[in-house]
Every structure is written in structure tokens, then in C-alpha cells.
C-alpha positions as CSV (number, residue, x, y, z in Angstrom):
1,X,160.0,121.4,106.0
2,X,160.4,118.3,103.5
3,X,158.8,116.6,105.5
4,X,155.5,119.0,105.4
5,X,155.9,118.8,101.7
6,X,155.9,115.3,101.4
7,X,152.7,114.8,103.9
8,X,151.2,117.4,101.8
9,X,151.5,115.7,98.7
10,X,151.0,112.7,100.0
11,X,147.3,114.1,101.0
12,X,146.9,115.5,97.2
13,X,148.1,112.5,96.0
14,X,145.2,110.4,98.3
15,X,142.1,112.8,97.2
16,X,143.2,112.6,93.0
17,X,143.0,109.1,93.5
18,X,139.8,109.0,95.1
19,X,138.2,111.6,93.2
20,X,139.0,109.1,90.3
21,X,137.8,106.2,92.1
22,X,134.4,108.0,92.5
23,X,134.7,109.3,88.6
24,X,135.5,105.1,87.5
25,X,133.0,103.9,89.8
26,X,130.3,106.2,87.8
27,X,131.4,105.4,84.6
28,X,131.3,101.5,85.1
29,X,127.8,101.4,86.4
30,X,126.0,99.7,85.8
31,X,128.1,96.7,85.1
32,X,125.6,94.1,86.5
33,X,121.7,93.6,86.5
34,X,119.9,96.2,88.9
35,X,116.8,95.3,91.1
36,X,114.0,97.6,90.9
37,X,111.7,97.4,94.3
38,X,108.2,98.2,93.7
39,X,106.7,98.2,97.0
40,X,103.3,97.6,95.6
41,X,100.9,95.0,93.7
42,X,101.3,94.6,90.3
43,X,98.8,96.4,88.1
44,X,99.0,100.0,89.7
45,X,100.2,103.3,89.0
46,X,103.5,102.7,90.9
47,X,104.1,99.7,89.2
48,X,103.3,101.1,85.8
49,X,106.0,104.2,86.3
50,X,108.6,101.9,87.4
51,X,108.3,99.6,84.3
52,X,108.2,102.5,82.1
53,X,111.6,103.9,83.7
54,X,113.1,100.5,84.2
55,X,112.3,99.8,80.2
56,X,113.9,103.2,79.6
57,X,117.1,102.9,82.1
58,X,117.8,99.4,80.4
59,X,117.9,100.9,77.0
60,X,120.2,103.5,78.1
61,X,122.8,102.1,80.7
62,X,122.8,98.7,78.5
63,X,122.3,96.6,81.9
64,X,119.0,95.1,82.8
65,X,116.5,96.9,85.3
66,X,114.4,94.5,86.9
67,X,111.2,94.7,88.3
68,X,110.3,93.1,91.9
69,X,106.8,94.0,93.3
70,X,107.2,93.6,96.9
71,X,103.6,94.7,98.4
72,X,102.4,94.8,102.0
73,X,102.0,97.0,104.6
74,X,101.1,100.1,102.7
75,X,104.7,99.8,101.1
76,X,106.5,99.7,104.3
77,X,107.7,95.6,103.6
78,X,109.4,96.5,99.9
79,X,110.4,99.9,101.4
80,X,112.3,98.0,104.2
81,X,113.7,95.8,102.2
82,X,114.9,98.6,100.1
83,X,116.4,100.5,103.1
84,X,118.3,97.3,104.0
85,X,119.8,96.7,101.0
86,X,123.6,97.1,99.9
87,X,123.5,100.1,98.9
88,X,126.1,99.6,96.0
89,X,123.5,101.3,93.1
90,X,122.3,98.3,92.2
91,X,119.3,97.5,94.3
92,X,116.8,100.6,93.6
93,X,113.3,100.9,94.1
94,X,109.8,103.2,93.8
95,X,108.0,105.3,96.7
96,X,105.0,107.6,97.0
97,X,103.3,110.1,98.6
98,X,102.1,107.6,100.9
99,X,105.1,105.8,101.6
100,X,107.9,108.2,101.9
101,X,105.8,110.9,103.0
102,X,102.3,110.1,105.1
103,X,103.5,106.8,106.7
104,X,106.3,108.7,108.4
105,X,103.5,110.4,110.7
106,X,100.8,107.6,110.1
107,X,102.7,104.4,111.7
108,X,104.3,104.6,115.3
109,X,107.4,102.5,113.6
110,X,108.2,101.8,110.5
111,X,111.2,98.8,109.2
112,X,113.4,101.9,108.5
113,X,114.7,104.9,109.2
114,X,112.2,108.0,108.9
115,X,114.7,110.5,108.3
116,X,118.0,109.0,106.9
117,X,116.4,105.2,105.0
118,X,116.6,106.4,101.5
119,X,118.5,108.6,98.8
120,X,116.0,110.2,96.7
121,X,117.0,110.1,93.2
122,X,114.3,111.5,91.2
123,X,110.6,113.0,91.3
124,X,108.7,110.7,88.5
125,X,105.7,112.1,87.7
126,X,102.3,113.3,89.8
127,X,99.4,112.4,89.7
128,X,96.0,114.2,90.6
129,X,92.8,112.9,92.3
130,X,89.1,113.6,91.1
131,X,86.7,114.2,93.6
132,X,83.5,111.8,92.7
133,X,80.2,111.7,93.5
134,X,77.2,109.0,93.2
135,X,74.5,111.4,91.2
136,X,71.3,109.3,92.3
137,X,72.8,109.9,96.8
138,X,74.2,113.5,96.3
139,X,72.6,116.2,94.3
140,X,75.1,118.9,94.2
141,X,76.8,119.8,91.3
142,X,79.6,122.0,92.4
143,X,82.3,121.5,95.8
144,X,80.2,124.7,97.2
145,X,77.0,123.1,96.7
146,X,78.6,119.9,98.7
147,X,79.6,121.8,101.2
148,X,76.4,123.6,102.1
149,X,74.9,120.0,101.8
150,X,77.4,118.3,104.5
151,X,77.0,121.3,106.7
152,X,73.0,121.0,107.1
153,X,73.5,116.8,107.0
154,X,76.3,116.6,109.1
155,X,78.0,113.1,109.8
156,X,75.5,111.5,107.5
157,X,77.2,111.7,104.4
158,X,79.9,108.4,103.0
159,X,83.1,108.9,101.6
160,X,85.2,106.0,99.9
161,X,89.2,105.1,100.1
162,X,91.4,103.0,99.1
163,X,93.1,102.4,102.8
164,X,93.6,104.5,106.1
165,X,96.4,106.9,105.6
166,X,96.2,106.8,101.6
167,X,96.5,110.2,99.7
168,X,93.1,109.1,98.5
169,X,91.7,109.1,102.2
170,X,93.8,112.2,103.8
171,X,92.1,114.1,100.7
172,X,88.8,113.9,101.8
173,X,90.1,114.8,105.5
174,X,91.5,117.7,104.1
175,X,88.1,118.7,102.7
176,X,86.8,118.1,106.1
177,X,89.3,120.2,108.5
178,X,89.7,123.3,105.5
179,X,85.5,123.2,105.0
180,X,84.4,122.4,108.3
181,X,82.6,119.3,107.7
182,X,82.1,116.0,108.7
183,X,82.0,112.8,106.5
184,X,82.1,109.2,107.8
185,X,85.0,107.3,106.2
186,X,85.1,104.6,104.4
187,X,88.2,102.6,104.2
188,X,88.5,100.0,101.0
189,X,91.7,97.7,100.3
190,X,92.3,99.4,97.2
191,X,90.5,102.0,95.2
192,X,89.0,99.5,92.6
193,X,86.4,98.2,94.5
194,X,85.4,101.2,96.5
195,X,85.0,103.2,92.9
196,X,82.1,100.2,92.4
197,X,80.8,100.7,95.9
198,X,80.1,104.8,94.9
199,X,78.7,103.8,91.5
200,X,76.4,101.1,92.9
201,X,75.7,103.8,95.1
202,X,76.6,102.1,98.8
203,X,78.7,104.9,99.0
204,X,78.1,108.8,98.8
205,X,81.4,109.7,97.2
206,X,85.2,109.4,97.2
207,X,88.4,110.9,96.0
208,X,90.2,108.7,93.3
209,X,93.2,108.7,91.3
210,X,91.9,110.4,87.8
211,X,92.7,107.3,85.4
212,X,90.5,104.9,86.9
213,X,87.7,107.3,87.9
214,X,87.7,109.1,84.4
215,X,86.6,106.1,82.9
216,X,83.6,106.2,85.4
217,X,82.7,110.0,84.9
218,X,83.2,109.2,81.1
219,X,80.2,106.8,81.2
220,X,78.2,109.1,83.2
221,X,78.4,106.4,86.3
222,X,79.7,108.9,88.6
223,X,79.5,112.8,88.4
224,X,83.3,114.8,88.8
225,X,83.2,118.1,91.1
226,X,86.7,119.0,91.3
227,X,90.4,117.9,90.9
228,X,93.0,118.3,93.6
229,X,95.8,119.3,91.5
230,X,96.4,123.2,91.2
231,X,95.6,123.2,87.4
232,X,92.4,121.2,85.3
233,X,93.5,117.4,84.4
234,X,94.0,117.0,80.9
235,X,92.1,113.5,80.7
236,X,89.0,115.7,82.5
237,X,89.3,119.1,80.9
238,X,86.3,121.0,82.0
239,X,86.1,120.0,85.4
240,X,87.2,122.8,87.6
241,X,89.9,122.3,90.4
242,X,89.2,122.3,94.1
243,X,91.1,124.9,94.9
244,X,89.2,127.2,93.0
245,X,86.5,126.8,95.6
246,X,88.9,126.3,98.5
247,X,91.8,128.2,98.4
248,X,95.0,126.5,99.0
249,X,93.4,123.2,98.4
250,X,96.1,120.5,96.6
251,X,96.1,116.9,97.0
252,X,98.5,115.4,94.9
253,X,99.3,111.6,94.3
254,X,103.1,111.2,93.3
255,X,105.8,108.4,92.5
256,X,109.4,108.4,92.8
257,X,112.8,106.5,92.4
258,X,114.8,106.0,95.5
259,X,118.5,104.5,96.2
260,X,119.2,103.2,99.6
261,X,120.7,105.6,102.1
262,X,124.5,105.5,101.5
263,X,124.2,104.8,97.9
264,X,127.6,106.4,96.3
265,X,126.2,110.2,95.5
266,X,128.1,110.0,92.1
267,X,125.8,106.5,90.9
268,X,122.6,108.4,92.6
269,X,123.7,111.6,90.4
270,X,124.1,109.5,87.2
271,X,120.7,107.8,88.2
272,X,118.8,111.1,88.7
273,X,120.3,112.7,85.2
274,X,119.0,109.6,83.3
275,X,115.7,109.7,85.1
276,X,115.3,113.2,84.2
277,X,116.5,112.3,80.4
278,X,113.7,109.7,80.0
279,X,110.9,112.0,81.5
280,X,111.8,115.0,79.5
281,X,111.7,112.8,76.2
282,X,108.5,113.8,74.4
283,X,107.5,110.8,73.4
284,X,107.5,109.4,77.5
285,X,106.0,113.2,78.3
286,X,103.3,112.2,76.1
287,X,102.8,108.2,77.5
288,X,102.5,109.8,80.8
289,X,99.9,112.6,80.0
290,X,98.2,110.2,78.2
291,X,98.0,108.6,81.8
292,X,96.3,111.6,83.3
293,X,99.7,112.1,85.1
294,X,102.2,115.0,84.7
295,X,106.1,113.7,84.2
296,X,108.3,115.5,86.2
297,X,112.3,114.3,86.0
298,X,114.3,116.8,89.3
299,X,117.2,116.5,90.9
300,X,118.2,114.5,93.9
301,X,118.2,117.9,95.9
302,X,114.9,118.7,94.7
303,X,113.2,115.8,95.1
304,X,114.5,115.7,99.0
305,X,113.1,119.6,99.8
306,X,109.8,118.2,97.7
307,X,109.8,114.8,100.3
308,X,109.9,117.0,103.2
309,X,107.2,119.7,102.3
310,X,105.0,116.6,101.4
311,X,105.8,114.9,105.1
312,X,105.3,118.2,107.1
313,X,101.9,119.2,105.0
314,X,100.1,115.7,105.7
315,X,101.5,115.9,109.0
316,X,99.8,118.2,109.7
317,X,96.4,117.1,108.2
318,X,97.1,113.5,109.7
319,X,97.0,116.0,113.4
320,X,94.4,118.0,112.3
321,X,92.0,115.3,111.3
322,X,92.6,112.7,114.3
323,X,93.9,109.9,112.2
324,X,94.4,106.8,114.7
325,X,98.2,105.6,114.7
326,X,98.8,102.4,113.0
């Protein structure tokens, strides 16, 4: 019976202390500087979001965050290096739509694991896309009008992107498989120059993320038909979304902060609450707006259910559309 007792306490005794552990272990991070992977080129929306967080996380943790741009391989080299990092809290890094949700049907293998490679910390912001077109090669004025025009010219129409497998791209395969048309695509590395290509008019049209192509609609280079978020874009207020002519339709760019898999839940918890912090400040609410984008700020558990809805919807449009395997 004493000896019960004293196994019994002895197990108490072993789960106060490493309840505390886990409690210090919180409280001292960060103690060091903290890598920040952005698997990306310098210059884009990824990389912007992750400098404005990093800027904001070194204020408030008193460490520095540093940003690495590790591009190549639509993410998947920085994102492998991210998944085989220690996973001590202090290697951290950025992921998309593309990244942590269409590559996982888009490539046959990837330099980490699909499922289990990352601990989502927080949902950063989204980011809609404006469907475009070049007004001198396409006459419509409305998503309706362009779809009667596709279905009596079918296969002769061009659509721009800024890679295979990009949200950018799948966008305009969802507006093929939901309106029953058929557009050749046009793959770009990178949306900068494929924007040109539709203005110079080499291309019919494309899908772009708003902040570059507003500029473009602005100067009257390119006429907007719709957005792909579920509400209008504040940077182009009267042009009406695409699922107000196609039910259902949403094609949302988004960025995120990841941990790698194992990361202490406690430092991805403190991570995730300071994220969220930042994001709901209203001066960083308005930076971000003022980006065309929409902060967000969620919690680890949040962010994951998002992940998955994101990977089983473009699954499915990835199917749908034939998308070769890369």
C-alpha cells in the first residue's frame, strides 16, 4: 500500500515538473535569433507578409526574426528545408495556398511529408485574384458575357498564369470545369510578365493577384470582370465578384506562418497568439488592406481545418481539370 502511494506520487511528482518545463520553456522563448523561411523570391506577396510579421514578432519577443528567401520549385526547396529543420521554435517559415495546399495533389513527391511536415501556427492574411481581360482581343464586359463568348469560340481563347499549379492558374480551370468552357493555358514564370503579355495583348486574359493587376485596370490597360473572393476588393470597389455570376465560385490566394512538425505546441501556441496580436492591431489591419489583402490572425487549430479544406477543394479541381503531375 505505501508502496502504491509512493509510485503514485512519484508519477504526480514527474508530470508538475514537466508541466513546468513546458510553462519555462514558453516563457524563455525566444532566447536566441529565429530563422524565418520564405520559400519564395524576394519582392512578392509572401515575402512582403513575412517581413511585416517578422518586423512585428521582433518588436514584441525582443529576439531578432530573420528573413531567408529560399525559392525554387514552387516553394517545395524552402519548404523542405523548413520540414527538416530542428524543430526547437526557432527555425519558422511562410507557406501558401500553393505550397501547403495544391502541391500536395500537384507533385507525385514532394521533400516532405504531405500530411505530418509542418505545424501550422497562424492564417496571415488572404488575398483575392481579379479576373482581367485585354479590351482590344475580348469584347465582353461581364463573366456572363465571357462565357457565352468561350462557348461559341471554344479552345480559341488565351488565358495567362504565373506557373502550372499556381492559384492564379487553377482559377481559370475552375472557371473552365464550373462554366463548361475551354481556354488554352498559358503558363508564365511569374505573374509579372504574363500581366504585360495580356496588356500588349499576346494574351486574351488571366487571373492575377489584385495589387499588381489594379494598377493595370487603374490605367485603363486591362478591363476587370470579376474578383474571386466572396466579397468586392476594397482596392477595386465596383467590380462585382465571380461568384455573383457563378455560384459557389472562390479562388483565394493566402499566406501563412508554419513551425516544423514537432515544434513544442506551447512555443507554436505562444507563436500563433502573437501572430494573431500583430494582425488584429489596426494600424497592421490597415497596412494590409491597404495591400488589397484581408488580415486574418487564427489559431493553430483553425488554420489546420482551413489547410485541409483548401487541399481537398483544389484537389478536386486539379482532378477535375486534368492537370498533368509534376
Amino acid at each position: 500500500m505505501q508502496f502504491t502511494r509512493l509510485i503514485t506520487l512519484a508519477a504526480v511528482a514527474a508530470l508538475m515538473c514537466a508541466a513546468t518545463a513546458h510553462v519555462s520553456r514558453a516563457d524563455d522563448y525566444p532566447s536566441k535569433t529565429v530563422t524565418v523561411i520564405v520559400p519564395f523570391a524576394a519582392g512578392g506577396n509572401t515575402d512582403t507578409f513575412g517581413r511585416l510579421v517578422a518586423e512585428e514578432l521582433d518588436k514584441r519577443l525582443g529576439q531578432r526574426f530573420i528573413v531567408e528567401n529560399k525559392p525554387g520549385a514552387g516553394g517545395n526547396l524552402g519548404l523542405g528545408e523548413l520540414a527538416r529543420a530542428n524543430p526547437d521554435g526557432y527555425t519558422i517559415g511562410m507557406g501558401t495556398v500553393s505550397s501547403n495546399a495544391i502541391n500536395q495533389t500537384l507533385y507525385k513527391t514532394l521533400p516532405y511529408d504531405k500530411e505530418k511536415g509542418f505545424a501550422p501556427i497562424s492564417l496571415i492574411a488572404t488575398l483575392p485574384n481579379v479576373l482581367v481581360v485585354n479590351p482590344d482581343k475580348i469584347q465582353a464586359k461581364s463573366v456572363e458575357e465571357l462565357v457565352d463568348l468561350l462557348k461559341k469560340e471554344p479552345g480559341t481563347h488565351t488565358y495567362a498564369s504565373s506557373g502550372v499549379g499556381t492559384s492564379i492558374h487553377l482559377a481559370g480551370e475552375l472557371l473552365s470545369t464550373k462554366a463548361g468552357v475551354t481556354m488554352t493555358h498559358v503558363p508564365y514564370k511569374g505573374s509579372s510578365q504574363a500581366i504585360l503579355d495580356v496588356v500588349a495583348g499576346h494574351v486574351d486574359m488571366m487571373f492575377d493577384n489584385i495589387p499588381t493587376a489594379a494598377q493595370q485596370v487603374k490605367a485603363g490597360k486591362v478591363r476587370a470582370l470579376a474578383v474571386t473572393s466572396l466579397d468586392k476588393a476594397a482596392l477595386l470597389p465596383d467590380v462585382p465578384t465571380m461568384a455573383s455570376f457563378i455560384p459557389g465560385f472562390e479562388a483565394t490566394s493566402w499566406h501563412g506562418i508554419f513551425a516544423p512538425a514537432g515544434t513544442p505546441p506551447e512555443i507554436v501556441e505562444k507563436l500563433s497568439k502573437e501572430v494573431q496580436a500583430i494582425l488584429h492591431d489596426p494600424a497592421m489591419k490597415a497596412k494590409i488592406e491597404g495591400m488589397g489583402a484581408t488580415p486574418i490572425g487564427n489559431t493553430p487549430e483553425e488554420f489546420k481545418k482551413f489547410i485541409g479544406d483548401e487541399t481537398v477543394k483544389w484537389a478536386e479541381v486539379i482532378k477535375a481539370a486534368n492537370v498533368p503531375l509534376q
